[in-house]
VEXLUMZA-71321 format. One record per residue: residue in three letters; z, y, x of N, C-alpha, C in turn. Coordinates in Angstrom, 3 decimals. Example, Ala and Ser with C-alpha at 12.3 -4.5 7.8 and 13.67 -1.06 7.14 Angstrom:
2
<pt r="ALA" n_pz="7.800" n_py="-5.690" n_px="13.190" ca_pz="7.800" ca_py="-4.500" ca_px="12.300" c_pz="7.800" c_py="-3.300" c_px="13.200"/>
<pt r="SER" n_pz="7.080" n_py="-2.250" n_px="12.850" ca_pz="7.140" ca_py="-1.060" ca_px="13.670" c_pz="7.870" c_py="0.030" c_px="12.900"/>
END
This chain:
151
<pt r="UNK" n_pz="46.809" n_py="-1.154" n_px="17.836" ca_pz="45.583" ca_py="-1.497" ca_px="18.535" c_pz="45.416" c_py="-0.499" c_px="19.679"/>
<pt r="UNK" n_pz="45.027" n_py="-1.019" n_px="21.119" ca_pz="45.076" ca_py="-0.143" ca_px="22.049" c_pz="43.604" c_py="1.038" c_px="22.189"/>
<pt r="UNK" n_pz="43.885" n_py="1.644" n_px="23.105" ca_pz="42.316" ca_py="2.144" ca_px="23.350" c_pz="41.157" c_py="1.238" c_px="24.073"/>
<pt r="UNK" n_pz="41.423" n_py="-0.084" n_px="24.285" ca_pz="40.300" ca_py="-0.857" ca_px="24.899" c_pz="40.027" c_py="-1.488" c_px="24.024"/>
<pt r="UNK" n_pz="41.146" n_py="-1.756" n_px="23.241" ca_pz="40.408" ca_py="-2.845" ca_px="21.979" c_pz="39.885" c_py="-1.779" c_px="20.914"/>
<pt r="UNK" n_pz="40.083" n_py="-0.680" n_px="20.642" ca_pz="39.641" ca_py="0.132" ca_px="19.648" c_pz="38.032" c_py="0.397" c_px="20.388"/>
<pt r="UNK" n_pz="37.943" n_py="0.451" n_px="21.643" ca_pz="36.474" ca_py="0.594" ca_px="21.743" c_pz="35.615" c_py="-0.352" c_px="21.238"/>
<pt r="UNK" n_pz="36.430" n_py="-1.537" n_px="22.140" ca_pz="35.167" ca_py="-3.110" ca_px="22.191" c_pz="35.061" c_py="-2.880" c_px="20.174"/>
<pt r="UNK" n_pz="36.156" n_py="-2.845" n_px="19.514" ca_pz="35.713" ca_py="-2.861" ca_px="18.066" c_pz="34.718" c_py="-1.933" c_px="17.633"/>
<pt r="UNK" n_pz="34.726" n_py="-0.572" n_px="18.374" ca_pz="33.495" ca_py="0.311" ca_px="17.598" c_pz="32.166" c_py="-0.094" c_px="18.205"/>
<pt r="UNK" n_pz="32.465" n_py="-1.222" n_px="19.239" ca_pz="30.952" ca_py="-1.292" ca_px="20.120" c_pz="30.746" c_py="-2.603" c_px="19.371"/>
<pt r="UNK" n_pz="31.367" n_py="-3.198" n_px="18.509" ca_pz="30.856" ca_py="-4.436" ca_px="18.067" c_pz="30.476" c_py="-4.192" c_px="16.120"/>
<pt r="UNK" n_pz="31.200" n_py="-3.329" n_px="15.888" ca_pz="30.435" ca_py="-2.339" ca_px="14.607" c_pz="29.285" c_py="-1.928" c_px="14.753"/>
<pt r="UNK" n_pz="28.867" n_py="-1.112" n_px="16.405" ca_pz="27.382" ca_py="-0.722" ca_px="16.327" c_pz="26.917" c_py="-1.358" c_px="16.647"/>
<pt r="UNK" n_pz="27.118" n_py="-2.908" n_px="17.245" ca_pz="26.054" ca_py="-3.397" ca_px="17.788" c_pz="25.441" c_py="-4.709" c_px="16.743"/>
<pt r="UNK" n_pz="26.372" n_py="-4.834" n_px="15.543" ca_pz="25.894" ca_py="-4.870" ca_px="14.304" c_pz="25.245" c_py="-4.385" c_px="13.363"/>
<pt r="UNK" n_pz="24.998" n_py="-3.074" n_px="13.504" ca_pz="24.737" ca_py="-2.092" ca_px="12.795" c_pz="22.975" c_py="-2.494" c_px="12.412"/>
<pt r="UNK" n_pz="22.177" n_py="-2.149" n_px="11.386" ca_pz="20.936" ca_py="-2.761" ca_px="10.648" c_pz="19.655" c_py="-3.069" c_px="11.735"/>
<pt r="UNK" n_pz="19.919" n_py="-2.169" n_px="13.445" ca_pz="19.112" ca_py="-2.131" ca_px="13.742" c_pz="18.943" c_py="-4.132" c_px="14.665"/>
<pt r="UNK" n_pz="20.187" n_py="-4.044" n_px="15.176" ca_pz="20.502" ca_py="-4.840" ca_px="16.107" c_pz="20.869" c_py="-6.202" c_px="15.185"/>
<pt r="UNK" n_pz="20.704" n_py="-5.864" n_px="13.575" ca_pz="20.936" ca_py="-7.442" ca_px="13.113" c_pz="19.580" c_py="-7.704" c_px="12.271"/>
<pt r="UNK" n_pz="18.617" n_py="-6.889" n_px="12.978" ca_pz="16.951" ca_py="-7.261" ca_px="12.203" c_pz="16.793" c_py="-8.141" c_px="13.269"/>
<pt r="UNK" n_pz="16.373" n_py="-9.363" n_px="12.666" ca_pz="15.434" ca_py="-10.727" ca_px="13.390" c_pz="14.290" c_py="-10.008" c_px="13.335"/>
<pt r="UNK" n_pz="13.273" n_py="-9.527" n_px="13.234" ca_pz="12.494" ca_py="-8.953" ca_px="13.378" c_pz="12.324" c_py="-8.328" c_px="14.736"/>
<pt r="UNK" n_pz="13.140" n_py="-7.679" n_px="15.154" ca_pz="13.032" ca_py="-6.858" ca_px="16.387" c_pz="13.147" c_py="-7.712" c_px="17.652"/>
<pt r="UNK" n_pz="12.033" n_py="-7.387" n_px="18.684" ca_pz="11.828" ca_py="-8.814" ca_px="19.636" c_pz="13.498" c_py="-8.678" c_px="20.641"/>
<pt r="UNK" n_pz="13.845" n_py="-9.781" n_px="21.080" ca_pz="15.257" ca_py="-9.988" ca_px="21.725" c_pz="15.417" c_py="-9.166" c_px="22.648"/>
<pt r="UNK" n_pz="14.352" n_py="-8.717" n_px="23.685" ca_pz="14.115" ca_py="-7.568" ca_px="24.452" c_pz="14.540" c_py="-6.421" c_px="24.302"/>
<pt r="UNK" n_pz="14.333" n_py="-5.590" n_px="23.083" ca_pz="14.475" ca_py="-4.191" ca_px="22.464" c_pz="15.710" c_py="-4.539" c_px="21.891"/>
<pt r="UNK" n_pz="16.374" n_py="-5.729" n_px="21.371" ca_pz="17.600" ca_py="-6.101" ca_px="20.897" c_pz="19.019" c_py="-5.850" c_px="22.143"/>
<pt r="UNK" n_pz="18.457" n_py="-6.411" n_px="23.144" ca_pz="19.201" ca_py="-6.960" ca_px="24.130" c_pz="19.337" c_py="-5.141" c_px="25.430"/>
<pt r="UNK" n_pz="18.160" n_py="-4.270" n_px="24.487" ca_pz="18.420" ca_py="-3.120" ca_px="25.788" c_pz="19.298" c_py="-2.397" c_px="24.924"/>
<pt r="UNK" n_pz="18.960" n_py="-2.360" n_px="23.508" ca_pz="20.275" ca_py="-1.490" ca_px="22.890" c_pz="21.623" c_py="-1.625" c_px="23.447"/>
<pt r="UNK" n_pz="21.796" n_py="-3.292" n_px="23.410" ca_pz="23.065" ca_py="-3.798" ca_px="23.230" c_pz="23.347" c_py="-3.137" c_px="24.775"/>
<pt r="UNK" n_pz="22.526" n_py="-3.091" n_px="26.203" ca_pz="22.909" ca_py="-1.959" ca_px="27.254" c_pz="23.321" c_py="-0.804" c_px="27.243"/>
<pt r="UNK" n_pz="22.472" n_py="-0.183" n_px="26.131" ca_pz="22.516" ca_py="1.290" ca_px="25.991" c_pz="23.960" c_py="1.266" c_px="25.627"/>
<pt r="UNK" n_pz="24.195" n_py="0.797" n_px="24.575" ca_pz="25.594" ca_py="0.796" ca_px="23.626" c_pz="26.401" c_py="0.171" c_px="24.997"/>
<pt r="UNK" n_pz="26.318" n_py="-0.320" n_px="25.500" ca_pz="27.620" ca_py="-0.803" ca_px="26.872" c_pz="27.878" c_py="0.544" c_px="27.483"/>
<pt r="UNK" n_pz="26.450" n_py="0.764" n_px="28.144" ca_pz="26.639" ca_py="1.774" ca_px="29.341" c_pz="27.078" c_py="3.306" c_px="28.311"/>
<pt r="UNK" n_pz="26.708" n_py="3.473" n_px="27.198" ca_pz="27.705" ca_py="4.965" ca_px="26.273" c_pz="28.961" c_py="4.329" c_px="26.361"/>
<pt r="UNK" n_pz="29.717" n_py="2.970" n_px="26.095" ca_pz="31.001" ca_py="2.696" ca_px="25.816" c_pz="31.861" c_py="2.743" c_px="27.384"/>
<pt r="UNK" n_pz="31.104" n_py="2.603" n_px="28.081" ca_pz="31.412" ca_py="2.525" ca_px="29.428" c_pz="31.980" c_py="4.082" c_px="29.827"/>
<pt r="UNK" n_pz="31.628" n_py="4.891" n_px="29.242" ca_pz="31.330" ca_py="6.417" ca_px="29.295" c_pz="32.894" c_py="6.614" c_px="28.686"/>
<pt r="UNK" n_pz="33.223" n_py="5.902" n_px="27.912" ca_pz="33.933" ca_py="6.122" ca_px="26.245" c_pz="33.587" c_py="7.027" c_px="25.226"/>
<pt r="UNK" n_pz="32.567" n_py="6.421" n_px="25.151" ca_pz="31.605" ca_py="7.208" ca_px="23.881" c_pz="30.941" c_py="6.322" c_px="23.137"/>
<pt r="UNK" n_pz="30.870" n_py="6.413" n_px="21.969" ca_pz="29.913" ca_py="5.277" ca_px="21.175" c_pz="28.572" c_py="6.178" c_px="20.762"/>
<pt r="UNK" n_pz="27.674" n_py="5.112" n_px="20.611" ca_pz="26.125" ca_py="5.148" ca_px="20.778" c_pz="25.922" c_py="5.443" c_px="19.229"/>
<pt r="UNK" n_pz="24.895" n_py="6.878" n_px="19.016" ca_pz="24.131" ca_py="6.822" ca_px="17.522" c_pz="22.807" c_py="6.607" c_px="18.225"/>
<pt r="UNK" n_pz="22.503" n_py="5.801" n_px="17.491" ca_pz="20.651" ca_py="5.396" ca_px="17.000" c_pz="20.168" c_py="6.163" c_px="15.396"/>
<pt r="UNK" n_pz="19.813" n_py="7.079" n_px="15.444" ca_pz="19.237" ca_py="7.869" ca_px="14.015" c_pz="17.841" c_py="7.200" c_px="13.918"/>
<pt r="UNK" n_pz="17.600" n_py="7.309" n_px="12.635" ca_pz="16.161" ca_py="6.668" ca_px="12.051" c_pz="15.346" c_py="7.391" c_px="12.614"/>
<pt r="UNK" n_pz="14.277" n_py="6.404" n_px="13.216" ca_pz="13.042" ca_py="7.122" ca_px="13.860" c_pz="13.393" c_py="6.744" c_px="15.410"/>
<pt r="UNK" n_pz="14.454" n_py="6.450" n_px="15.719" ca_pz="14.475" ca_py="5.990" ca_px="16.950" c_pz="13.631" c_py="5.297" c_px="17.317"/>
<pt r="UNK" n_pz="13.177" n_py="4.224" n_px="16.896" ca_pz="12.666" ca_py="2.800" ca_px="17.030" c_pz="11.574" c_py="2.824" c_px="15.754"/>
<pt r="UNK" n_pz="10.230" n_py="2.954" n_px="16.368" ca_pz="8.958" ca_py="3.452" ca_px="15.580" c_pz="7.943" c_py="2.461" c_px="16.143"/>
<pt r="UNK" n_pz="7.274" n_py="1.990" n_px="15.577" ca_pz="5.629" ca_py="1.407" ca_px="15.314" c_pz="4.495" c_py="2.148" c_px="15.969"/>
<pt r="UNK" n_pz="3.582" n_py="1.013" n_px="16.415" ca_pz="3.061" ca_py="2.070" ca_px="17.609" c_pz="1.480" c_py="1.167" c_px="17.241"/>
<pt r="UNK" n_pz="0.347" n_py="1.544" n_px="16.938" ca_pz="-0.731" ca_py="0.096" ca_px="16.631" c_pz="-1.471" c_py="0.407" c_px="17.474"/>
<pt r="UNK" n_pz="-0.995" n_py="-0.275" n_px="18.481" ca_pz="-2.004" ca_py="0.023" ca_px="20.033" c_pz="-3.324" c_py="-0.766" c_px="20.036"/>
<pt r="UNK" n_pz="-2.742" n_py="-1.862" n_px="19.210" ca_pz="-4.232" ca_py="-3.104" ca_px="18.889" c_pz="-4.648" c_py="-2.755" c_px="17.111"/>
<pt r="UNK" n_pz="-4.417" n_py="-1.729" n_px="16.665" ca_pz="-4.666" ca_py="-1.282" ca_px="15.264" c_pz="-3.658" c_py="-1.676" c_px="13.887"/>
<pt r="UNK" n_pz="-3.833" n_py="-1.782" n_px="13.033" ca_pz="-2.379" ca_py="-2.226" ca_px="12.076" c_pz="-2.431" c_py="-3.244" c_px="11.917"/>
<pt r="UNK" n_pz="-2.818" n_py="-4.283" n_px="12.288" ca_pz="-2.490" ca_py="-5.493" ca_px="11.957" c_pz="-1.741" c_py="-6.082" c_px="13.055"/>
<pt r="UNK" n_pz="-1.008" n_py="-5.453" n_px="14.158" ca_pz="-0.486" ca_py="-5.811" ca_px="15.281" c_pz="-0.009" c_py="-4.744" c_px="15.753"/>
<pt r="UNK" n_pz="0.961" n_py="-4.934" n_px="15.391" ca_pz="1.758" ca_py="-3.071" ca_px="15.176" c_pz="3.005" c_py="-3.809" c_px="16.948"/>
<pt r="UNK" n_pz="2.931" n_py="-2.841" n_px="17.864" ca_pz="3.618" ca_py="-2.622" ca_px="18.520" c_pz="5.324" c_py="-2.043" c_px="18.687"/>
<pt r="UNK" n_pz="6.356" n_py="-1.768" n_px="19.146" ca_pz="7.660" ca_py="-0.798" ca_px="18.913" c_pz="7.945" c_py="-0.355" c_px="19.715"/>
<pt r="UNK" n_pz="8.380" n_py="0.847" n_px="19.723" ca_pz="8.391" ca_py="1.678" ca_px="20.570" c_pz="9.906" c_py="2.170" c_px="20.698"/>
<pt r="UNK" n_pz="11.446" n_py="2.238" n_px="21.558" ca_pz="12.056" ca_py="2.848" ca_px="21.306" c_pz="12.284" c_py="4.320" c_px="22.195"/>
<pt r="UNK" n_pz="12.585" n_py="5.770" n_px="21.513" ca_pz="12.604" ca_py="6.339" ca_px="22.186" c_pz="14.023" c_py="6.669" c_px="22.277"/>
<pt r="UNK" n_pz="13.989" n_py="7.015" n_px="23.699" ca_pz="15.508" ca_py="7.147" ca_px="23.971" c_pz="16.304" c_py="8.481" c_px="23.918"/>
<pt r="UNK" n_pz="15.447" n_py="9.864" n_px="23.788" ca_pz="15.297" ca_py="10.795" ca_px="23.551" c_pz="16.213" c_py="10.495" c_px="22.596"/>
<pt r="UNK" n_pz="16.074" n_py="9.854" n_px="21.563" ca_pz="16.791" ca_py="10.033" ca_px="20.237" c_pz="18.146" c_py="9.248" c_px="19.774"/>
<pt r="UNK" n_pz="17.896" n_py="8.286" n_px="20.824" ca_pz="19.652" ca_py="8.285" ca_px="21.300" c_pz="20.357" c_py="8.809" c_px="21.436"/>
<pt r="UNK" n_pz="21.833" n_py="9.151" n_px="20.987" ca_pz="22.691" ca_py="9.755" ca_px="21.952" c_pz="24.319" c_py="9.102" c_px="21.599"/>
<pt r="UNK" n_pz="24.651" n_py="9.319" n_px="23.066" ca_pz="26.197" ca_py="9.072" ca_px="23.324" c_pz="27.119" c_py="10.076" c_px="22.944"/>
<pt r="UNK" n_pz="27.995" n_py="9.850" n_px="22.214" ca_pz="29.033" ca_py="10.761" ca_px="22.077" c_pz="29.428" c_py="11.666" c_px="23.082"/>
<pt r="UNK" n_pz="29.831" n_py="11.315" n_px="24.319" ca_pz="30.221" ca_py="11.244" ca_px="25.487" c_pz="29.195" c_py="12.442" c_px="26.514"/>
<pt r="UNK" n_pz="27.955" n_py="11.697" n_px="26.307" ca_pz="26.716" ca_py="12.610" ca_px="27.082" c_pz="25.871" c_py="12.077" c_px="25.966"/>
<pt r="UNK" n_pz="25.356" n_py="12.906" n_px="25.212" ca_pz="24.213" ca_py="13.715" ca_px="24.837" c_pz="22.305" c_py="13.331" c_px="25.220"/>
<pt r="UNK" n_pz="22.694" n_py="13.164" n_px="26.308" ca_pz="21.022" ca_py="13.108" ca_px="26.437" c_pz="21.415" c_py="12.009" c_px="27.975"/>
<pt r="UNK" n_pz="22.764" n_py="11.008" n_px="27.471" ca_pz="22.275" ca_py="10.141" ca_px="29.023" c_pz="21.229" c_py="9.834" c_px="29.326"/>
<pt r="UNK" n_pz="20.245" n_py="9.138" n_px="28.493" ca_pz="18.333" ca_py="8.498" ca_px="28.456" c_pz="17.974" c_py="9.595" c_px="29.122"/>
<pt r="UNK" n_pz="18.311" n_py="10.548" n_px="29.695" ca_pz="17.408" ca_py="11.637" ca_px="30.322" c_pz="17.527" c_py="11.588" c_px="31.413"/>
<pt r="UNK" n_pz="16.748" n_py="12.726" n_px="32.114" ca_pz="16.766" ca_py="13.144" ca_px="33.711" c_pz="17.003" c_py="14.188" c_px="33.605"/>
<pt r="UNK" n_pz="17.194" n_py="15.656" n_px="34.191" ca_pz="17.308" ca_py="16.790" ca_px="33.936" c_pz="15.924" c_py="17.385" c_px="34.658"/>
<pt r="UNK" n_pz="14.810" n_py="17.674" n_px="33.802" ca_pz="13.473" ca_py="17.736" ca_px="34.304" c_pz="13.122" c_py="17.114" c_px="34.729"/>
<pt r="UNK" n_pz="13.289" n_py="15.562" n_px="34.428" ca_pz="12.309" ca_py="14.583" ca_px="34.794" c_pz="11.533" c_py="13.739" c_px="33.207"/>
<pt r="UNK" n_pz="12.513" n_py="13.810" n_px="32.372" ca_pz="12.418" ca_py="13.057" ca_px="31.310" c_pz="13.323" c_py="12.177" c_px="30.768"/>
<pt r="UNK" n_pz="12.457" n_py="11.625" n_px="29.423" ca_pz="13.673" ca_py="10.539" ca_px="28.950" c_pz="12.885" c_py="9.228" c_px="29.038"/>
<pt r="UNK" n_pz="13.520" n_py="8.149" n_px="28.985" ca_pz="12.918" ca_py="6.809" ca_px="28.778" c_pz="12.352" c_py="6.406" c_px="27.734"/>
<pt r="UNK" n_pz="11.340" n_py="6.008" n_px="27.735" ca_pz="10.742" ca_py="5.208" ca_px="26.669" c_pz="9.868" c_py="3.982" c_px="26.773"/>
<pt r="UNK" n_pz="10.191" n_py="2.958" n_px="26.198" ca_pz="9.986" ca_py="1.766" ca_px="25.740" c_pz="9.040" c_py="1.242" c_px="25.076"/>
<pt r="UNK" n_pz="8.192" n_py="0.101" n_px="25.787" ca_pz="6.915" ca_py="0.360" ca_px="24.620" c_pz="7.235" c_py="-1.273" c_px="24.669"/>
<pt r="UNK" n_pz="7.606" n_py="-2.107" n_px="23.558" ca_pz="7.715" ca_py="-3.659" ca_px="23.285" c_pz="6.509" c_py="-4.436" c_px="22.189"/>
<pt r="UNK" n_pz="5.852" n_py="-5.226" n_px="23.066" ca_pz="4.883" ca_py="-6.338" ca_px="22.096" c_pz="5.215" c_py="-7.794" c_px="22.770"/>
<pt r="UNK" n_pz="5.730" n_py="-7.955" n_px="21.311" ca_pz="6.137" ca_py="-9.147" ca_px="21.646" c_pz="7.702" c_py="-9.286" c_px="22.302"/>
<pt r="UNK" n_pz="7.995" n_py="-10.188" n_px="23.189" ca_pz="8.802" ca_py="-10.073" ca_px="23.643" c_pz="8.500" c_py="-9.473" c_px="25.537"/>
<pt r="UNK" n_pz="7.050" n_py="-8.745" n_px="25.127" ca_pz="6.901" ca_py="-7.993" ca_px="26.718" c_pz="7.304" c_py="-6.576" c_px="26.584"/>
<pt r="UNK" n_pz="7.944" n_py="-6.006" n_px="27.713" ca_pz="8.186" ca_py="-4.926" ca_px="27.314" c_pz="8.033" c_py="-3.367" c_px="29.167"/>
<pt r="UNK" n_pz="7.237" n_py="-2.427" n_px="28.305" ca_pz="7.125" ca_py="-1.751" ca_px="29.788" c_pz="8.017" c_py="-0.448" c_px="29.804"/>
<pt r="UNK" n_pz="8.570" n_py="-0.176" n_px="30.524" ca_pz="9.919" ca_py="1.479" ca_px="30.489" c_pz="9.191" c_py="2.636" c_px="31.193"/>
<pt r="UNK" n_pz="9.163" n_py="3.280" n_px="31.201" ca_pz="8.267" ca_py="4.694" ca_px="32.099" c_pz="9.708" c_py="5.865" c_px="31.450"/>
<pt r="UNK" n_pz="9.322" n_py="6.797" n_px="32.214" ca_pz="10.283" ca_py="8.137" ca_px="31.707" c_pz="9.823" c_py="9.359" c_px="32.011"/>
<pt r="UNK" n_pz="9.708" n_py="9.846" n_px="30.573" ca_pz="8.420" ca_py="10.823" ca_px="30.259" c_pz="9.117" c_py="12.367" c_px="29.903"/>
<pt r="UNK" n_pz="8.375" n_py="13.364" n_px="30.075" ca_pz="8.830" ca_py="14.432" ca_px="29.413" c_pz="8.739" c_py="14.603" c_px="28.170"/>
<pt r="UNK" n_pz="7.374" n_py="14.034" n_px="27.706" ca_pz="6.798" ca_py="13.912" ca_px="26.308" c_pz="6.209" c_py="12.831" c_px="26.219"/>
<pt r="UNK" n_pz="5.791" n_py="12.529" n_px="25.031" ca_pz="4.796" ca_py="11.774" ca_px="24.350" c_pz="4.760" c_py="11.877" c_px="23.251"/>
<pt r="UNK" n_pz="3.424" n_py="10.979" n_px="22.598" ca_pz="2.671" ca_py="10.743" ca_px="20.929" c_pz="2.292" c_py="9.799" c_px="21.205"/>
<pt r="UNK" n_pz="1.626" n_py="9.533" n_px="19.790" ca_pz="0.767" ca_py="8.320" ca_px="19.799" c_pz="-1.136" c_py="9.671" c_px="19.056"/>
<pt r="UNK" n_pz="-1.700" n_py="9.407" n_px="19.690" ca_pz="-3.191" ca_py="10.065" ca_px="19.187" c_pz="-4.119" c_py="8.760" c_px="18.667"/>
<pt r="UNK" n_pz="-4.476" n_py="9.302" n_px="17.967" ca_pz="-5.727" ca_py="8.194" ca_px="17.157" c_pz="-6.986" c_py="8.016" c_px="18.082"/>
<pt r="UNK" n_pz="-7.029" n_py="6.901" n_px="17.427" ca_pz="-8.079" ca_py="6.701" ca_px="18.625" c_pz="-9.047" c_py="5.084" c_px="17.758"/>
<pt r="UNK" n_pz="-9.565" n_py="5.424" n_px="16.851" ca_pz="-10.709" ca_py="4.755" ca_px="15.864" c_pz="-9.084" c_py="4.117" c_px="15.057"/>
<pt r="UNK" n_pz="-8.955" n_py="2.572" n_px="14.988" ca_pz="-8.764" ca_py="2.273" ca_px="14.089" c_pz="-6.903" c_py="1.990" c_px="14.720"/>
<pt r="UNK" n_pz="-6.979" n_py="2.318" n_px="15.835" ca_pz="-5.770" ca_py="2.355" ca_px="16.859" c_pz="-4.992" c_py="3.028" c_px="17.182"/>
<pt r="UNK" n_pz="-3.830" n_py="3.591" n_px="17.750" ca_pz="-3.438" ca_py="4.488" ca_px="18.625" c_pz="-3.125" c_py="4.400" c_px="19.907"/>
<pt r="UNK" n_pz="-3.183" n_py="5.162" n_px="20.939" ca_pz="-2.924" ca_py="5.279" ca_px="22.105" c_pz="-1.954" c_py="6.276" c_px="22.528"/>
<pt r="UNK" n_pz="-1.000" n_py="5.693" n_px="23.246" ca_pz="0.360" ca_py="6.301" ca_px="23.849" c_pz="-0.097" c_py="7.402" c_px="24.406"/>
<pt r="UNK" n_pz="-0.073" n_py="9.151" n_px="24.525" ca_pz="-0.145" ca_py="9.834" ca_px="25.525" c_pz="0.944" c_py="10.361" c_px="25.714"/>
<pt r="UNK" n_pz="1.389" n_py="10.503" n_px="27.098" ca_pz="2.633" ca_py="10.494" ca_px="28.053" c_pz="2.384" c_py="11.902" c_px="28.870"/>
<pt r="UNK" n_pz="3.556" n_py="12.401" n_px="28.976" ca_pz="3.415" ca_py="13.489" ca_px="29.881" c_pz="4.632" c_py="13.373" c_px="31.005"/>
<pt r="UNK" n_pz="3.788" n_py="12.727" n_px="32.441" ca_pz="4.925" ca_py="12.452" ca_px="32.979" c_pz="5.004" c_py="13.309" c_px="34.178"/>
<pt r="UNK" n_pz="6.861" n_py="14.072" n_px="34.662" ca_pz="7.022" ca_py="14.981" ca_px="35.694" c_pz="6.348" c_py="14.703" c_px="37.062"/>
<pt r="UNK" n_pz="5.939" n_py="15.975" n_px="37.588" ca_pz="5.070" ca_py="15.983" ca_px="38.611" c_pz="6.516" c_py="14.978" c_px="39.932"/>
<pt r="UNK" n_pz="7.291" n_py="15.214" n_px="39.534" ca_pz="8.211" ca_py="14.991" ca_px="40.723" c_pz="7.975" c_py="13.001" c_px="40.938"/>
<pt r="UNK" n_pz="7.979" n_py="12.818" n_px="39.599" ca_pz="7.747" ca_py="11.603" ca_px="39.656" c_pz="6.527" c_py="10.804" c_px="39.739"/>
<pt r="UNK" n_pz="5.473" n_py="11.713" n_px="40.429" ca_pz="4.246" ca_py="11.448" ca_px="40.185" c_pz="4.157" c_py="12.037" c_px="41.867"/>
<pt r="UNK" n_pz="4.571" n_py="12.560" n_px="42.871" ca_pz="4.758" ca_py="12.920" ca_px="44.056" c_pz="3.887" c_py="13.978" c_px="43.807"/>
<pt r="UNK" n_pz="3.540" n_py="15.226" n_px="42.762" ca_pz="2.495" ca_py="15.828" ca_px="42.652" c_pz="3.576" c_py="17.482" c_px="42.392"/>
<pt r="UNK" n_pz="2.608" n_py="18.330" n_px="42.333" ca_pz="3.438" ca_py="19.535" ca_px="41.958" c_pz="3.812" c_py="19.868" c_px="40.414"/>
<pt r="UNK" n_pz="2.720" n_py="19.201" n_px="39.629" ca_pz="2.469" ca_py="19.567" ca_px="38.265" c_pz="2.420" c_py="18.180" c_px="37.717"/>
<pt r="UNK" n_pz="2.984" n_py="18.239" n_px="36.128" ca_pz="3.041" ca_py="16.867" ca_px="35.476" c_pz="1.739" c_py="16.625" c_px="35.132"/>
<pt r="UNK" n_pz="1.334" n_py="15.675" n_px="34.671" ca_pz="0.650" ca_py="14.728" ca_px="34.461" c_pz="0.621" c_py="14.117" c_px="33.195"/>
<pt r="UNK" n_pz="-0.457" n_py="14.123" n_px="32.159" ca_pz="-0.731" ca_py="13.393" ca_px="30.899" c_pz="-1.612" c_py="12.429" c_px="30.898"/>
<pt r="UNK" n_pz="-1.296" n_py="11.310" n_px="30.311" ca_pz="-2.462" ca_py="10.362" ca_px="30.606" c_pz="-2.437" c_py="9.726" c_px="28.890"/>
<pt r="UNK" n_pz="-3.667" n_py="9.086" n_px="28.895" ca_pz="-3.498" ca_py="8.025" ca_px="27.467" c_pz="-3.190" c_py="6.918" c_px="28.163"/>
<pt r="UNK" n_pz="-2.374" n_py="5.746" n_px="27.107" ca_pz="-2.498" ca_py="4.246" ca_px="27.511" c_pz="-2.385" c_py="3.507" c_px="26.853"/>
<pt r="UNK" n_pz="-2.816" n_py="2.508" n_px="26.714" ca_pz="-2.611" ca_py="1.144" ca_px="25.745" c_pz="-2.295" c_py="0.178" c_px="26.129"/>
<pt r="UNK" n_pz="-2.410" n_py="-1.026" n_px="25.556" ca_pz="-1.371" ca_py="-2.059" ca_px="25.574" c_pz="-2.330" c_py="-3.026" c_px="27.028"/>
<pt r="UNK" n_pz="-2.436" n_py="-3.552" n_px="28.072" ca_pz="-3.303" ca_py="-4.633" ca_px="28.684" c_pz="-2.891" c_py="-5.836" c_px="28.851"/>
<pt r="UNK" n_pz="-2.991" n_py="-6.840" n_px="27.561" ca_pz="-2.499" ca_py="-8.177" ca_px="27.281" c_pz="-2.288" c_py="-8.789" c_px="28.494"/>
<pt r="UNK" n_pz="-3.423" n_py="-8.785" n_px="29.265" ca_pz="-3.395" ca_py="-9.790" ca_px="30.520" c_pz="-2.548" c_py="-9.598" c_px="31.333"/>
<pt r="UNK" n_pz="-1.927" n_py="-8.091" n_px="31.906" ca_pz="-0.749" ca_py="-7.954" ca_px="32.579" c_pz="0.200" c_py="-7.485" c_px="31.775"/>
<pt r="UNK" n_pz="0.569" n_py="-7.684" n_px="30.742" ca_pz="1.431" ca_py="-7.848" ca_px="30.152" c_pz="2.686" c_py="-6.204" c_px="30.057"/>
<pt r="UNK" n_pz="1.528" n_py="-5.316" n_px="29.887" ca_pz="1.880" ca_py="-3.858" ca_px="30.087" c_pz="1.119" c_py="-2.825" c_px="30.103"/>
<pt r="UNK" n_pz="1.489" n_py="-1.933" n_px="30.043" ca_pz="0.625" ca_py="-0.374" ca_px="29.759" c_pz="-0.434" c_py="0.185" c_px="30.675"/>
<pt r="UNK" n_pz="-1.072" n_py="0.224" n_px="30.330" ca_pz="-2.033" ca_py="0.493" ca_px="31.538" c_pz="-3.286" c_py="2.017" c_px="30.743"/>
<pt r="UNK" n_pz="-3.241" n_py="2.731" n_px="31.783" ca_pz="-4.050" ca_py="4.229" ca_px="31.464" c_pz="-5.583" c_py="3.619" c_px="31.020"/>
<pt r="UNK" n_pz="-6.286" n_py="4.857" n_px="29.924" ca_pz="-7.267" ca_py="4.341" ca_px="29.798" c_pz="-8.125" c_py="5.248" c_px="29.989"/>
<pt r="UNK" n_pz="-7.658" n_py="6.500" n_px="30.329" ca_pz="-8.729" ca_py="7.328" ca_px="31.690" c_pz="-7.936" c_py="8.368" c_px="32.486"/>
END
């Protein structure tokens, strides 16, 4: 077996692997792994996803639980922290439904907020045209179909 077919085989092992064969998970968050895992194989490196990658987020409270993947907790054999910037951040993913919004943060949580949580983000000043980063809260805004600050 050569080295091209020994890849496409380890990229079709992970892209089987429990996360990417849950029907559960909307086709969106399915379909960016299956990128992530290209663009590490592309590298020649195969992709770990460790538990906790891909976490629950109840932006509309628990009965409408949101997913969140962070990319932080990805990594490529190859490079380590590709999902990153070098002081800008890593990507993260916030999916309801099959809508889904990307931002790339230095940090984040989720903080309580009554019976809910709300995303707070800490995003680099560079990417904000500012000198100093920036934290904001945000939640889910059905109508545009994405994250939007809530002060």
């Amino acid at each position: 077996m050569g080295p091209a077919m020994i890849r496409t085989a380890a990229l079709l092992t992970l892209l089987s692997g429990p996360a990417l064969a849950d029907p559960t998970l909307p086709a969106a968050l399915q379909t960016l792994l299956k990128h992530h895992a290209s663009a590490c194989q592309a590298q020649g490196g195969t992709l770990t996803q460790p538990d906790g990658a891909i976490m629950q987020a109840f932006l509309f409270g628990p009965e409408d639980p949101a997913l969140i993947l962070d990319s932080r907790k990805l990594s490529c054999s190859t490079g380590p922290r590709m999902f990153c910037g070098d002081e800008i951040g890593c990507e993260v993913n916030v999916f309801v439904g099959e809508a889904q919004h990307s931002l790339v943060a230095l940090d984040w949580s989720l903080v309580p907020d009554g019976d809910r949580q709300l995303l707070q983000v800490t995003i680099a000043g560079e990417l904000l045209n500012q000198p100093k980063p920036g934290t904001f809260r945000m939640t889910w805004d059905r109508a545009t179909a994405s994250l939007a600050t809530v002060d």
